[in-house]
C-alpha positions in Angstrom: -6.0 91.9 92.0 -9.4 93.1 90.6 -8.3 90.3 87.3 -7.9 87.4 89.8 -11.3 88.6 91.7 -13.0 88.2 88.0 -11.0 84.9 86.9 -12.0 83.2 90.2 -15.6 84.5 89.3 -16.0 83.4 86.1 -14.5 80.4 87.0 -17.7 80.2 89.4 -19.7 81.1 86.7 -19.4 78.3 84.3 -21.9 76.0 83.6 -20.1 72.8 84.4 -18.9 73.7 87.9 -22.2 74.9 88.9 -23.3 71.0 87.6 -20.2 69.6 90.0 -21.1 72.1 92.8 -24.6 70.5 92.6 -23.9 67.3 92.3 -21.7 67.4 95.4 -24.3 68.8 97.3 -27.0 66.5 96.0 -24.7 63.5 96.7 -24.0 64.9 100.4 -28.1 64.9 100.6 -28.4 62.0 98.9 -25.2 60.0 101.5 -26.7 61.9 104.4 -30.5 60.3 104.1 -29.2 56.8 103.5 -27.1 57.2 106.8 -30.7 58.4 108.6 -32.3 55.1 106.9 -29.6 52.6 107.8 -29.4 53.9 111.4 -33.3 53.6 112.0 -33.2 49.8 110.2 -30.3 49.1 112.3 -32.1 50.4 115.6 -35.8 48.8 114.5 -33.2 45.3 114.1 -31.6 45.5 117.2 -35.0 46.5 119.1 -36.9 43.7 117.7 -34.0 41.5 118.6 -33.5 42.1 121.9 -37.5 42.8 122.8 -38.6 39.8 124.9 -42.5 39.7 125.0 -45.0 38.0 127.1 -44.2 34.7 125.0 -40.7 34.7 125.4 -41.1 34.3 129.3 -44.0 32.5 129.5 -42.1 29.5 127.0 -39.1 29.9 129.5 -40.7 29.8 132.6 -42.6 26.7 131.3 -39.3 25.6 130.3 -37.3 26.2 133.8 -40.3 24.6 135.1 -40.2 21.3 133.2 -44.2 22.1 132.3 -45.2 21.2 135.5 -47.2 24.5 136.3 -50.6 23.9 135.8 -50.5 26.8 133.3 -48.0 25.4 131.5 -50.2 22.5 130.8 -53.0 24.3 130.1 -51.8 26.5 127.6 -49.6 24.5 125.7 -48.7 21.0 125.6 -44.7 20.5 125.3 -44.2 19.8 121.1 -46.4 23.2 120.5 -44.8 25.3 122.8 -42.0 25.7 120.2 -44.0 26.1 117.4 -43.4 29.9 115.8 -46.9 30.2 114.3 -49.2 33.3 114.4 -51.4 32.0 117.1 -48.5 31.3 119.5 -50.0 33.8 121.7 -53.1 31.7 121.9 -52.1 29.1 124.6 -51.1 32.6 126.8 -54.5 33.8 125.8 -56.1 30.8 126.8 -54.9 30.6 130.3 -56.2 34.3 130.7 -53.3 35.5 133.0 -53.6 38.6 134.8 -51.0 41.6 134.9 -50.3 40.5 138.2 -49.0 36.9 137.1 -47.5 37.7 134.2 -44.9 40.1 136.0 -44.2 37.4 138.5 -43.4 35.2 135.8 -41.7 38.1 134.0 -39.5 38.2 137.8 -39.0 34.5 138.2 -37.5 34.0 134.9 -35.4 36.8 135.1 -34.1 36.3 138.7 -33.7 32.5 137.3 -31.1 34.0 134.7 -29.6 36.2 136.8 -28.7 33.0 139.2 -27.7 30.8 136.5 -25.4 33.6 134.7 -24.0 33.7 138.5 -23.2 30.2 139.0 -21.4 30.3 135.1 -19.4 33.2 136.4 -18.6 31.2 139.9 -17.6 28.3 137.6 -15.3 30.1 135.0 -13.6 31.6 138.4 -12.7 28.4 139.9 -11.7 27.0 136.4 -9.3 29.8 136.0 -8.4 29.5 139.6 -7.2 26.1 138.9 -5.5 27.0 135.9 -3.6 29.1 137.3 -2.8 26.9 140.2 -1.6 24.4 137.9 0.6 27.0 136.2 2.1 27.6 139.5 2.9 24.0 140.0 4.5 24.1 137.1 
């Protein structure tokens, strides 16, 4: 009993299983901060996709609105609105909105959304209503 104690031991002991022992543990470090750094790239990703600023609803309220809205006008004119440049922000910066308007835009363009993804729901209903009515006739 006390030999195999000692072989196990001195298997321990030698120099190239110490290497694989850290190596293993190394590589577990080395797996466990690339996890960490994919996980925060994949959450800064799928923040920065699914952030809508103050441009976002202003361009579709002005949108929805067929830039009627004095605003609209005002801040940008139709072929501009579209553009992706670093000064988009300037038309909204022009206008000087308050808080106060840009939450009721911010409420009308989301309420707008909600209606339409409504009326696409009512619509795939009645199409699969008469799909299967069809079936039936069958």
């Amino acid at each position: 009993m006390e030999k195999e104690v000692r072989k196990h031991e001195n298997f321990i002991e030698k120099e190239w299983v110490q290497n694989c022992m850290q190596f293993i543990v190394l590589t577990a470090v080395i797996m466990l901060v690339l996890a960490l750094f994919v996980y925060f790239i994949k959450s800064f990703i799928e923040y920065s996709i699914n952030r809508k600023d103050d441009y976002w609803y202003f361009k579709n309220y002005c949108k929805i609105k067929n830039f009627e809205p004095r605003i609209c006008k005002e801040a940008i004119d139709e072929e501009n609105l579209f553009e992706d440049s670093n000064n988009k922000l300037k038309g909204l910066n022009s206008t000087l909105l308050s808080k106060q308007q840009m939450n009721d835009i911010k409420e009308f363009v989301e309420n707008y959304i909600k209606q339409e993804n409504e009326k696409i729901k009512f619509k795939r209903q009645e199409l699969e209503n008469k799909i299967q009515s069809y079936r039936i006739d069958e």
